[in-house]
PyMOL CGO cylinders between C-alpha atoms (Angstrom):
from pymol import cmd
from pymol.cgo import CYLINDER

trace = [
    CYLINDER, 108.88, 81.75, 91.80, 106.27, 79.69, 94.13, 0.3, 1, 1, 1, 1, 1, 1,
    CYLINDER, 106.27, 79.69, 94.13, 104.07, 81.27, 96.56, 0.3, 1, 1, 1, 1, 1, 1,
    CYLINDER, 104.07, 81.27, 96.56, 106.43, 80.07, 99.63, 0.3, 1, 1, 1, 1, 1, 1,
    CYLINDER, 106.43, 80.07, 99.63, 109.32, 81.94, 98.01, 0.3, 1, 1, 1, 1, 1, 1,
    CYLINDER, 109.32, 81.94, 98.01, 107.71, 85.01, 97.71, 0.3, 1, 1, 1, 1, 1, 1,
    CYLINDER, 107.71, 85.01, 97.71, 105.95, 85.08, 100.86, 0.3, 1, 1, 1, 1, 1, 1,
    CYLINDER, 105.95, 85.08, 100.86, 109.69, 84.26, 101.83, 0.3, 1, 1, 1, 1, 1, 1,
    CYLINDER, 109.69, 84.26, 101.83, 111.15, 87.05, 99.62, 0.3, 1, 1, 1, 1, 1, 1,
    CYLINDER, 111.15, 87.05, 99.62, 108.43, 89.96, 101.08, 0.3, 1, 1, 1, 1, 1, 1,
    CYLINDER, 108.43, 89.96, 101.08, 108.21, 88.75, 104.97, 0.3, 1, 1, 1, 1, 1, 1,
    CYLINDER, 108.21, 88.75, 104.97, 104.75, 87.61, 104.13, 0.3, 1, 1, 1, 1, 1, 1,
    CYLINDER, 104.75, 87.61, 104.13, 102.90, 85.74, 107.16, 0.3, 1, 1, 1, 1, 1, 1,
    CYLINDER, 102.90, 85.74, 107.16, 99.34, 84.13, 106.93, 0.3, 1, 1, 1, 1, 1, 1,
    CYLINDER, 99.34, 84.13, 106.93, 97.28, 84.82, 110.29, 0.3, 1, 1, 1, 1, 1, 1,
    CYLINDER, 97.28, 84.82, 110.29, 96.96, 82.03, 112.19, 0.3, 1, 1, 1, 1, 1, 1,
    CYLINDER, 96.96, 82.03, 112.19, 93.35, 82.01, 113.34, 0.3, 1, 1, 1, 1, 1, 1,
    CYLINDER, 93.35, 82.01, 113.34, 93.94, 80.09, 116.25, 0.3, 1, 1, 1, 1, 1, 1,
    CYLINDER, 93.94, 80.09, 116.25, 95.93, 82.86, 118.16, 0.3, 1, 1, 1, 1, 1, 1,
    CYLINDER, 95.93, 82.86, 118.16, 93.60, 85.62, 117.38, 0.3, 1, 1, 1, 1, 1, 1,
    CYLINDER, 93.60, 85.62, 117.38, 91.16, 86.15, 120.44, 0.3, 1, 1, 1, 1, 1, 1,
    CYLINDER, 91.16, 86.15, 120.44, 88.05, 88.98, 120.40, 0.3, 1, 1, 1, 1, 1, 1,
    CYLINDER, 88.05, 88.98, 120.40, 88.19, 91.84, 122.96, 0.3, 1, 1, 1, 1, 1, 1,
    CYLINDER, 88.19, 91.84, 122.96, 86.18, 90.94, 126.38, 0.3, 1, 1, 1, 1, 1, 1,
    CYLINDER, 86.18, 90.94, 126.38, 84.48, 94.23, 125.76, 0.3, 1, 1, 1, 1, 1, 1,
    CYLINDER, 84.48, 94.23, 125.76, 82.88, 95.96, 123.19, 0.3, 1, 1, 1, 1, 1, 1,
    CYLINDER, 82.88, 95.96, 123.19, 85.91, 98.72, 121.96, 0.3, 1, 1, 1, 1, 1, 1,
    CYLINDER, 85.91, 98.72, 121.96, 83.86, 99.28, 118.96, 0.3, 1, 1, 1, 1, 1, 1,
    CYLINDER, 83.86, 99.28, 118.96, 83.36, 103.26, 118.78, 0.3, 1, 1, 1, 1, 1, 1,
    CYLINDER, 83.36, 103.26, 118.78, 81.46, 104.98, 116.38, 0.3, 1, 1, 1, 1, 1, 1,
    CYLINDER, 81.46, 104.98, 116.38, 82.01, 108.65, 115.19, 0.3, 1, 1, 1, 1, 1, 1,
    CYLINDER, 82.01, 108.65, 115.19, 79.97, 110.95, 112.67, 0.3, 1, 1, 1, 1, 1, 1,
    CYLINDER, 79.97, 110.95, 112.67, 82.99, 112.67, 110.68, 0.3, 1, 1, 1, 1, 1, 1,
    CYLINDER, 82.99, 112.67, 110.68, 85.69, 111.72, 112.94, 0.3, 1, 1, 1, 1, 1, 1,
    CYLINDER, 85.69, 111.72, 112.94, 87.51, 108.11, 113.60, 0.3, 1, 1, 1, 1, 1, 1,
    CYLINDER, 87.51, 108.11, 113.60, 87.98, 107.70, 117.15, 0.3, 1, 1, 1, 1, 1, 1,
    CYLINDER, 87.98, 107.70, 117.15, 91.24, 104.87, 118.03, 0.3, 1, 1, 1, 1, 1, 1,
    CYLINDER, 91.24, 104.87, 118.03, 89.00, 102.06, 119.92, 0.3, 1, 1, 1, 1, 1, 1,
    CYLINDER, 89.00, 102.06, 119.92, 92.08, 101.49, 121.98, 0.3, 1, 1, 1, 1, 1, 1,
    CYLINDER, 92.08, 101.49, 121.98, 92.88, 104.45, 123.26, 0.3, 1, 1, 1, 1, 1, 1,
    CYLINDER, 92.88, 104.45, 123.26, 89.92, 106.72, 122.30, 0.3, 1, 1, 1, 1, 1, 1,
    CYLINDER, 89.92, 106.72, 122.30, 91.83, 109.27, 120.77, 0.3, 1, 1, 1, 1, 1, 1,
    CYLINDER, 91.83, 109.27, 120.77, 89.88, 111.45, 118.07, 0.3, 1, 1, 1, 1, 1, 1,
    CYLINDER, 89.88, 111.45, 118.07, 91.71, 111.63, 114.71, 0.3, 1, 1, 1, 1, 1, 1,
    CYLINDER, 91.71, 111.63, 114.71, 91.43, 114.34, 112.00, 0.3, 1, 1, 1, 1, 1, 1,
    CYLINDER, 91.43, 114.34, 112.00, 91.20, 112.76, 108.53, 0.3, 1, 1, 1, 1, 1, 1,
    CYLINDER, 91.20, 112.76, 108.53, 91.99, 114.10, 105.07, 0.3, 1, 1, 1, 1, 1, 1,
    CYLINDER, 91.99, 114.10, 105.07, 88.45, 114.58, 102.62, 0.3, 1, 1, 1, 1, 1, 1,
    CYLINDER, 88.45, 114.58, 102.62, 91.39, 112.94, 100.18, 0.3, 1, 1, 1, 1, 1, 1,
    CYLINDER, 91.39, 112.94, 100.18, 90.99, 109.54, 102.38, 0.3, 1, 1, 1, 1, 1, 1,
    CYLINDER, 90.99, 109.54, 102.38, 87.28, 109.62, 102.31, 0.3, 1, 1, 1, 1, 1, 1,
    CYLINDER, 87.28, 109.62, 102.31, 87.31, 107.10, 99.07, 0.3, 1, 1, 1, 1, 1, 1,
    CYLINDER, 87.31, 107.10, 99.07, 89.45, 104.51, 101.23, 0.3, 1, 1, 1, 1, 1, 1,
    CYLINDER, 89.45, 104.51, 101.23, 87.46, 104.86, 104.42, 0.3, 1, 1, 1, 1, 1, 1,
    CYLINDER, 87.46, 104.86, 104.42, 84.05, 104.24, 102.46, 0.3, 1, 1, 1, 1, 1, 1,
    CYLINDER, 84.05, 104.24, 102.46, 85.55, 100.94, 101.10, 0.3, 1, 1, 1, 1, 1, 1,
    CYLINDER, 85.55, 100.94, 101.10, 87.13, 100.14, 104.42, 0.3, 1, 1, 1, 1, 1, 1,
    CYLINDER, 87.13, 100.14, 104.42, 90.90, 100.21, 105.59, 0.3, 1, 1, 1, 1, 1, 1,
    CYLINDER, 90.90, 100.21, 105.59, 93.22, 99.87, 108.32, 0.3, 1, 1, 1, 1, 1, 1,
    CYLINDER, 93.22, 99.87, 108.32, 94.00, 103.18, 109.96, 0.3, 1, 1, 1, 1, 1, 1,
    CYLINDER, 94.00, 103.18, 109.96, 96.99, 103.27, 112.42, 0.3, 1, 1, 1, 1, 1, 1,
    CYLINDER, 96.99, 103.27, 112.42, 95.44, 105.73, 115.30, 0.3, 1, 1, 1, 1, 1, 1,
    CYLINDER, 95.44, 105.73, 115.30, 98.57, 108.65, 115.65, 0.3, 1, 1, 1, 1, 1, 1,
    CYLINDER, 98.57, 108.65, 115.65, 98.45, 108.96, 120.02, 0.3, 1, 1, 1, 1, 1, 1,
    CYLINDER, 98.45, 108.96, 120.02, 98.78, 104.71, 120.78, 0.3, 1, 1, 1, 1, 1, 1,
    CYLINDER, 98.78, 104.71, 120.78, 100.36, 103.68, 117.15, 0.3, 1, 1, 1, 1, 1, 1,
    CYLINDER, 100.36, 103.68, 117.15, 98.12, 100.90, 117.57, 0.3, 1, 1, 1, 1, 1, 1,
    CYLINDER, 98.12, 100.90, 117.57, 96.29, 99.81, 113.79, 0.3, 1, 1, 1, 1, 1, 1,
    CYLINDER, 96.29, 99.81, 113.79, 92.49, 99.65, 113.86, 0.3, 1, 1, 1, 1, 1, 1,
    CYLINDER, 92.49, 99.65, 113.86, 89.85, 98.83, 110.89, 0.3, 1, 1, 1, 1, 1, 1,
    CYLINDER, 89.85, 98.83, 110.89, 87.70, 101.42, 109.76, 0.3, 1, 1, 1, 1, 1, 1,
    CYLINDER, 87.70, 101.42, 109.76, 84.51, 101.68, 107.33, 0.3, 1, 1, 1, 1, 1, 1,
    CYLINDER, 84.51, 101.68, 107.33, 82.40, 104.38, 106.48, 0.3, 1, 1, 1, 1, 1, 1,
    CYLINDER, 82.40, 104.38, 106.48, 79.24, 104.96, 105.00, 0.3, 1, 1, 1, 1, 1, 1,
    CYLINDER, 79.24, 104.96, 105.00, 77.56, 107.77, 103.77, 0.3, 1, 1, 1, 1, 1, 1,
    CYLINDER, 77.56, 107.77, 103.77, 74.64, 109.41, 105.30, 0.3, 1, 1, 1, 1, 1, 1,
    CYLINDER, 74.64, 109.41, 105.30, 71.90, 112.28, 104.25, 0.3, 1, 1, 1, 1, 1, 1,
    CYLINDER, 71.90, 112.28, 104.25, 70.00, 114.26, 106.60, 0.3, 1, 1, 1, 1, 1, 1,
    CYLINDER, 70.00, 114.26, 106.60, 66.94, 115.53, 104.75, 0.3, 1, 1, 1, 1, 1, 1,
    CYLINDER, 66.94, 115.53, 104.75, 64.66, 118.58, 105.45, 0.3, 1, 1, 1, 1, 1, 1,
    CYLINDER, 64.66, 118.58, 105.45, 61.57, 118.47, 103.60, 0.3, 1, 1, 1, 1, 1, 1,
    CYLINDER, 61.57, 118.47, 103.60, 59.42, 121.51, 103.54, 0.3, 1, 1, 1, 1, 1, 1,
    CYLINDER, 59.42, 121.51, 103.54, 55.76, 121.33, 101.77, 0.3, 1, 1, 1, 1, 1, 1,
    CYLINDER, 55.76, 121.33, 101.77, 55.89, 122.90, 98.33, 0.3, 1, 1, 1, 1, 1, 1,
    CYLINDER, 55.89, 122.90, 98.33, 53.87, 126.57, 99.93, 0.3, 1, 1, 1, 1, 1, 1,
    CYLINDER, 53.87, 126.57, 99.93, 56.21, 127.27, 102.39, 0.3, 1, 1, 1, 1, 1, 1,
    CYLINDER, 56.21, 127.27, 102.39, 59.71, 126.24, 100.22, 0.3, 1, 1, 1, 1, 1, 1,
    CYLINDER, 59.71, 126.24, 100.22, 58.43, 129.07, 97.92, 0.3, 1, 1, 1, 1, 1, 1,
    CYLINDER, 58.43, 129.07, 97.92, 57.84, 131.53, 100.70, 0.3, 1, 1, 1, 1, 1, 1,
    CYLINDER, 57.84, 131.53, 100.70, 61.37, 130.48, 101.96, 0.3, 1, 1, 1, 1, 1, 1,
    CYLINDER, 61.37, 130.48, 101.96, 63.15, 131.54, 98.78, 0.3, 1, 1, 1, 1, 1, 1,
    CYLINDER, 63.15, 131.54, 98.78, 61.10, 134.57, 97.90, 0.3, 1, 1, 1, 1, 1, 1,
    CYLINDER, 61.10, 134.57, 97.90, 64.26, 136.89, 97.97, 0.3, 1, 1, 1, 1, 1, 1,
    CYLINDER, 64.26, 136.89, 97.97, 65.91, 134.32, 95.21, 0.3, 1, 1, 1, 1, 1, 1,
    CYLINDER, 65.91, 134.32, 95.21, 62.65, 133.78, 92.92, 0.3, 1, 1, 1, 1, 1, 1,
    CYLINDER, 62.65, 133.78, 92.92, 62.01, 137.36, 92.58, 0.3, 1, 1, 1, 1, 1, 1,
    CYLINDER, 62.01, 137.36, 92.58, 65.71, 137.94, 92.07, 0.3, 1, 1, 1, 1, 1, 1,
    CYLINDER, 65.71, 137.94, 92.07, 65.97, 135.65, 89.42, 0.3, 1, 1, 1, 1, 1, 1,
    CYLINDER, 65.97, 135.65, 89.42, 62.42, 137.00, 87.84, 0.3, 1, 1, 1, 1, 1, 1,
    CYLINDER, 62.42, 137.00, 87.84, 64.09, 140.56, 87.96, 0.3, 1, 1, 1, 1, 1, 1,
    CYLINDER, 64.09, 140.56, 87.96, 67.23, 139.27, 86.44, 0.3, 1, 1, 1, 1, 1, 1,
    CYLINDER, 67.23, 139.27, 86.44, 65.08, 137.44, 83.74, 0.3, 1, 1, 1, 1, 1, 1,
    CYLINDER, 65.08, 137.44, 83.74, 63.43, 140.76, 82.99, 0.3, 1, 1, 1, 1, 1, 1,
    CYLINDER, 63.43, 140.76, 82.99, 66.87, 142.93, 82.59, 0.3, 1, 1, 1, 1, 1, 1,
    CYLINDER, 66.87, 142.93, 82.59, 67.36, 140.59, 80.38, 0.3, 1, 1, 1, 1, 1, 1,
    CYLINDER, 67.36, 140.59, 80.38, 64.75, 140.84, 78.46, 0.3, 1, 1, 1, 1, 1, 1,
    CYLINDER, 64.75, 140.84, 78.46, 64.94, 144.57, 78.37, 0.3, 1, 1, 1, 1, 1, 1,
    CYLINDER, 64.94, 144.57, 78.37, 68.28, 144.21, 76.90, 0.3, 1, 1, 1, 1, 1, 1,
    CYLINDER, 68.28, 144.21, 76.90, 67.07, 142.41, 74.14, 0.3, 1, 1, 1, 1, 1, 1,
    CYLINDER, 67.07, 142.41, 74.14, 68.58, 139.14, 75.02, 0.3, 1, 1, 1, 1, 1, 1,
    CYLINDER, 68.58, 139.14, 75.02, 67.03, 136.53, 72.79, 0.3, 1, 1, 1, 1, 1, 1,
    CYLINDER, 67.03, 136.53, 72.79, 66.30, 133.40, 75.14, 0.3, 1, 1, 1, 1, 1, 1,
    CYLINDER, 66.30, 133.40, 75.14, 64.34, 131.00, 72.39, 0.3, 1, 1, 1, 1, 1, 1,
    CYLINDER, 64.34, 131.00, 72.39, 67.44, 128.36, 72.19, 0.3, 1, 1, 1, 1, 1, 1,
    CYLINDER, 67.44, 128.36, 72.19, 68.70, 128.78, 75.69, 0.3, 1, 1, 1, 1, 1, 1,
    CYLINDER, 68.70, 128.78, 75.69, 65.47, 129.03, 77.96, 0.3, 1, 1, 1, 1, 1, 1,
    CYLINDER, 65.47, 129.03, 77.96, 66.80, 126.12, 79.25, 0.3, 1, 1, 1, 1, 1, 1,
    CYLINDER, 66.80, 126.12, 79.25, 70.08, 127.14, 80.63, 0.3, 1, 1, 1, 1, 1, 1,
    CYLINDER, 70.08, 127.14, 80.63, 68.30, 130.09, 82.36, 0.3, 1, 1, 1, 1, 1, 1,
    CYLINDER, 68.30, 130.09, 82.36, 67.73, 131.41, 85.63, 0.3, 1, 1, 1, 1, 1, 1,
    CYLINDER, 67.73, 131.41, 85.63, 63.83, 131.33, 84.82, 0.3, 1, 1, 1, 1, 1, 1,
    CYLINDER, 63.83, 131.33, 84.82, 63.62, 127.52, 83.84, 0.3, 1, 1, 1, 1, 1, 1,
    CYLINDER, 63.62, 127.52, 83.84, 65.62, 126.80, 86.90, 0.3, 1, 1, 1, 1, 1, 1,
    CYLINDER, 65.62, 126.80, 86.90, 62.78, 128.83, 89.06, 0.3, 1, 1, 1, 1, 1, 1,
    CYLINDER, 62.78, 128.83, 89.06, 60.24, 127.22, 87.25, 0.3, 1, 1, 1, 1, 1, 1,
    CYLINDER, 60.24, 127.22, 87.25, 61.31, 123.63, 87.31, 0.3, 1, 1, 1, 1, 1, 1,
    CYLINDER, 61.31, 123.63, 87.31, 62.30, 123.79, 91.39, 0.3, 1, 1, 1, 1, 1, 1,
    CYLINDER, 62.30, 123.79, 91.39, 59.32, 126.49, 92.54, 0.3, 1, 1, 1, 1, 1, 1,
    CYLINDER, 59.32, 126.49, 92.54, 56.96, 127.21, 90.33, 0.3, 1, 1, 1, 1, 1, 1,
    CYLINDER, 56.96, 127.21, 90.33, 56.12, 124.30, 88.52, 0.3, 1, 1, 1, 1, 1, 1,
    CYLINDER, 56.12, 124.30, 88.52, 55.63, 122.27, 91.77, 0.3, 1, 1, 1, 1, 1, 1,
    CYLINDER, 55.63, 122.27, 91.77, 53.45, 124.56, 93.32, 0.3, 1, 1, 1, 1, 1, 1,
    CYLINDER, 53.45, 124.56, 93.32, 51.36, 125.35, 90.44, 0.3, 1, 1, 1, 1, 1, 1,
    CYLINDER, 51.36, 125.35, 90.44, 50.49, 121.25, 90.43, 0.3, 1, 1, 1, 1, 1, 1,
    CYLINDER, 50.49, 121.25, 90.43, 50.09, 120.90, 94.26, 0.3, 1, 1, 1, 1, 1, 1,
    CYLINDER, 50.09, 120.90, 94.26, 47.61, 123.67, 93.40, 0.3, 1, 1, 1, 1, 1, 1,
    CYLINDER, 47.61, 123.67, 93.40, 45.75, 122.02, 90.76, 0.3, 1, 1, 1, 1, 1, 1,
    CYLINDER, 45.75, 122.02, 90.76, 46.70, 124.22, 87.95, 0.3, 1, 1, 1, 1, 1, 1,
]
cmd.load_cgo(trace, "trace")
């Protein structure tokens, strides 16, 4: 079958640039977490399921106006970042926690010379301790 006939066969049209014109104003609108219609302004509720689709870009028909718009995403990361001193200070109630879990342990008689790795402790040492003990100089 040629191209013709199945462009026949499916009702499929090529866009004839020609007769598409740009919007005298800027309709663009921008949204963090939401998709906002650009012609009607309506807010729409998306599934975290459509997230994939919207990162690579797709049409979206807006569900107030029924009108189709184009919509791409991107992904964005707010960062805190706290010096090294005052992190540890912050999760004081989780290190010692975690040191007093490590030491139950260790009362019990739980032998932690293949697994120190998959621990509580390593996990305290690699994210706190460590890090502070070389800002430190020790």
């Amino acid at each position: 079958m040629r191209l013709q006939e199945v462009r026949k066969k499916h009702g499929i049209k090529r866009i004839d640039f020609s007769k598409v014109k740009r919007h005298e104003e800027d309709m663009e609108e921008c949204g963090s977490d939401k998709l906002i219609c650009p012609y009607c302004k309506q807010e729409i509720e998306y599934d975290g399921e459509e997230i994939e689709d919207i990162l690579r870009g797709e049409s979206y028909q807006c569900t107030a106006c029924y009108k189709w718009f184009y919509v791409e995403a991107e992904i964005s990361v707010e960062t805190t970042c706290t010096p090294m001193e005052d992190a540890v200070i912050n999760h004081r109630r989780h290190i010692e926690g975690s040191y007093r879990h490590m030491d139950e342990c260790d009362e019990k008689g739980l032998d932690f010379s293949e697994n120190i790795y998959r621990t509580v402790e390593w996990d305290v040492y690699r994210e706190f301790a460590r890090p502070l003990f070389e800002n430190m100089g020790e």
